[in-house]
N, C-alpha and C positions, 0 to 999 in steps of 0.2 A: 542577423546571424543566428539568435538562439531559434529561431524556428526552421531554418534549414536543417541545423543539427536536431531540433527536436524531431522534428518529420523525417527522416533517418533514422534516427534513436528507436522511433516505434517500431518501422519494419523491419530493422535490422535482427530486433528482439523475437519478432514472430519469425522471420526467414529463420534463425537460431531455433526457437522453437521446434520446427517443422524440420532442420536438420540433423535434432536430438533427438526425435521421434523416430527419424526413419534409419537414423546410425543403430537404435536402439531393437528395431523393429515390433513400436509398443501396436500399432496399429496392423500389423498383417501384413504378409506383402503385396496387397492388392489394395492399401490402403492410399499411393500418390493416385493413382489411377481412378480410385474413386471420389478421391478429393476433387480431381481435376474435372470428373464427368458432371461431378457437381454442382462445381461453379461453374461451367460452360454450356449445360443444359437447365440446368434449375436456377440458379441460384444468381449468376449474371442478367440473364435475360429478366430475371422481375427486381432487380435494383436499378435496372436503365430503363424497364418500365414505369417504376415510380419517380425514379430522377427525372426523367425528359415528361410526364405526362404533369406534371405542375412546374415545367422550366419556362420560364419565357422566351420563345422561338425568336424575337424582336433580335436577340444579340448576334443571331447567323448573321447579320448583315450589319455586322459595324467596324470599322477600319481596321482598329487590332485584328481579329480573327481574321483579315483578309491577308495580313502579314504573316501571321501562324501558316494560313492556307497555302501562300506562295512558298513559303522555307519547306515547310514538310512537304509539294511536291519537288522542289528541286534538288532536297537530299533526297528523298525517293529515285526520285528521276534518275540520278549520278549512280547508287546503287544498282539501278533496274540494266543500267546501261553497261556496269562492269558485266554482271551476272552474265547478260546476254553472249557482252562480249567471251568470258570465261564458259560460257554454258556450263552454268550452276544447276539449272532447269527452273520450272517454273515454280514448283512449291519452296524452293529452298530459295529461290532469289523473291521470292513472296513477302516470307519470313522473316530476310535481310532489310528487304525495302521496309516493312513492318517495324524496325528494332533501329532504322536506321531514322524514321522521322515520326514514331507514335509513343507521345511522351504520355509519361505517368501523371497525369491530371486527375484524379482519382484520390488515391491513399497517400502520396506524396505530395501532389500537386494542391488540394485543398489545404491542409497544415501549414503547407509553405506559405502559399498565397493568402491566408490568413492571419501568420505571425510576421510575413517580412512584406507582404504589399499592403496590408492592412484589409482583406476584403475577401473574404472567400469565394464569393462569389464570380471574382475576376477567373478564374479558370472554369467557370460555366462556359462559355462560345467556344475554349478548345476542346472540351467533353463532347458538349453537342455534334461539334464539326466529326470527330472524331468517332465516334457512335452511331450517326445517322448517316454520312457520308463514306469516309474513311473505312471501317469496317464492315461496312456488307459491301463495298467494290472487293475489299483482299479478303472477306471470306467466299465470296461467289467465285475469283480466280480459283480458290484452294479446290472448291469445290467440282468446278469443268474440269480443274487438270486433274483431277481423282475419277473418283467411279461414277462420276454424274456427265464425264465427259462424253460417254458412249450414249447416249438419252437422246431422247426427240429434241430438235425445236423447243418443240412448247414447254419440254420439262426444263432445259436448260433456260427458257424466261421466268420459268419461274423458284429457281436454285435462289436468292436469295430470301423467299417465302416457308423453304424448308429448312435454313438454319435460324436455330432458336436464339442467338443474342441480335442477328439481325429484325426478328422478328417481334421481338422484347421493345427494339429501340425505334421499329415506325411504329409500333401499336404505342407508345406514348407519343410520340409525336401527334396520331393520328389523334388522340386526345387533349392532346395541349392545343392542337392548333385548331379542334372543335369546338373550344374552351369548354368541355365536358367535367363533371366533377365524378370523381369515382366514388362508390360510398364505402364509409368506413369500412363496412364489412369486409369490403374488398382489397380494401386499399392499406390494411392493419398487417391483416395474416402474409402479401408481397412484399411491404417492407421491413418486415421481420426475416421475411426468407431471403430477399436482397441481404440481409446484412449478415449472412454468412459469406459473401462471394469474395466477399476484396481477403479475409482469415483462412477461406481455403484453399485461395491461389494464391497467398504468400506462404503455407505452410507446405503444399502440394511445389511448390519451388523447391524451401529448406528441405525438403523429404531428395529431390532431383541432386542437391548436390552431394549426397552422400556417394562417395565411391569416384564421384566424377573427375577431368583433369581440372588442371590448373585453366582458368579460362585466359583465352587469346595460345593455348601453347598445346594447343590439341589440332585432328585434321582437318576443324574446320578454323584453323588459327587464319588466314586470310579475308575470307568473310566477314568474321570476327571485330577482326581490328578494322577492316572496311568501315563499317556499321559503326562501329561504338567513336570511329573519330568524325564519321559525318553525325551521329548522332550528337557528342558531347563537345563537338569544334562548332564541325560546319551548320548547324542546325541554329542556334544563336549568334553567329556572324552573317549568316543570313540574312535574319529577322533584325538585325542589327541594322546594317546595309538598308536595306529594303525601309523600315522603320524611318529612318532618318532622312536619306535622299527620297524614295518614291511618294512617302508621305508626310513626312515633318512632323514626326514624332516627337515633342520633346520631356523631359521631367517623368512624371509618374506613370505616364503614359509610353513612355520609350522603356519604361525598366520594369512594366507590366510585362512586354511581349515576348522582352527580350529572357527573363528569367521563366515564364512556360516554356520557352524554346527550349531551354538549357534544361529542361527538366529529362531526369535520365530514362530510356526505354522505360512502359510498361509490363509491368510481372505477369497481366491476362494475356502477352504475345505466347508466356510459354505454352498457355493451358492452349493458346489458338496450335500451337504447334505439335500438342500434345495431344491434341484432338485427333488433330486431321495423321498423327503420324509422320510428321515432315518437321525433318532440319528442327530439333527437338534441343540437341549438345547447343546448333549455331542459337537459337531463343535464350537461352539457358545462360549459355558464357555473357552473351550482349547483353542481357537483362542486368545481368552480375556486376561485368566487369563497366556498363556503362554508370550504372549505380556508384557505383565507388570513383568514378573520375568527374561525377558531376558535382561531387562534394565540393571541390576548389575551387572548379567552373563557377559555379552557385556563390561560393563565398565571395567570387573574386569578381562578378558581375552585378553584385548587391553593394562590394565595396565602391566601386567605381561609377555606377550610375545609380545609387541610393543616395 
């Protein structure tokens, strides 16, 4: 329990931070924007370069992650399938399908998974999956349906070579799995600049809610609440389901999957959404409002299978 609320407690502090900042406007008013260019061009892409290029690749293929994999595409899926049918379009049902099954394994997910599963490293394979898989398939989408749509062939095979967190996340792989060592030199001055990216996308957040509505009760309130109940419901009943009957999960191993699942949207969808210009409010409310309802989720799936 004390590390779901610790791991909350941190970000809720810097989201405040970065709230008080921009209510106050101590940074300028081009200062979310910059934040955000930051961590999404600099400062992401060499924290997943240093993450994945000493991660051991070995966990993409071990039974948990195949439960993560099946939940996140079938609240993806369920998402993809409103949008279509609602015609959201393509970057904004991107966005949703994004907020609807890509949990914060990162700044939240580590904390947790080290104070209440006992292991940090248990949210390693849904990082990986999500990093090397996951995000450059919905950044290359964002990418075709924008201004790279109109491009050759060739240019559109090779749209996820041109964004930099996809780019970040096979150049470590492409090192982990050469088993390559990077040398200090190299490898000191990226993980220092990695460790701005998780403090400028939770501050470049707090900075987004100033001004902003009440989330779930604005015009993108239906997408919204779409999203943040497949993410904070259906996402862990999923992996629940699936955990139990398709593999026989049980013990430490069923309430590993099952609380990654439950872990609420990531805060890097906004800066994704922020980039590209697209469904920027829907990122923003879902990041928010799934944040705060996964608190119970979290307590109440630790109580019952801990």
């Amino acid at each position: 329990m004390a590390g779901v609320l610790s791991g909350f407690a941190v970000i809720a502090v810097v989201i405040g931070l970065g709230y008080v900042l921009g209510r106050r406007g101590t940074l300028g008013e081009q200062a979310r924007e910059v934040l955000t260019r930051l961590a999404f061009t600099v400062a992401g892409p060499a924290l997943l370069f240093t993450t994945l290029a000493e991660a051991d690749l070995s966990v993409l293929f071990s039974g948990r992650l195949l439960v993560t994999a099946l939940s996140t595409a079938a609240v993806c899926g369920a998402f993809v399938t409103v949008g279509v049918l609602r015609r959201w379009g393509v970057g904004r049902t991107t966005i949703g399908a994004l907020c609807s099954g890509y949990v914060n394994s990162g700044n939240l997910g580590i904390p947790i998974a080290a104070y209440v599963l006992g292991d940090a490293s248990l949210v390693a394979p849904v990082l990986l999956f999500q990093v090397v898989l996951v995000t450059p398939v919905a950044l290359t989408v964002l990418d075709l349906s924008g201004g790279g749509e109109k491009g050759t062939v060739w240019r559109r095979l090779l749209t996820p070579l041109r964004n930099p967190i996809a780019v970040g996340s096979l150049s470590g792989v492409v090192v982990s799995a050469a088993a390559w060592r990077v040398p200090g030199p190299v490898m000191d001055p990226l993980t220092l600049i990695g460790n701005m990216s998780v403090p400028a996308a939770l501050l470049a957040f707090g900075m987004s809610l100033h001004g902003s509505a009440v989330p779930g009760r604005g015009r993108e309130r239906r997408p919204v609440l779409l999203s943040v109940a497949l993410k904070a419901l259906g996402q862990p009943l999923v992996a629940w389901i699936l955990a139990t009957t398709a593999f026989g999960l049980r013990g430490a191993s069923l309430l590993d999957v099952v609380v990654t699942s439950a872990l609420p949207a990531a805060q890097n969808l906004f800066t994704y959404a922020s980039s590209y210009r697209v469904a920027e409010s829907l990122a923003r409310e879902s990041v928010l409002l799934s944040t705060i309802v996964s608190v119970p989720v979290l307590v109440g799936v630790t109580a019952v299978l801990g």
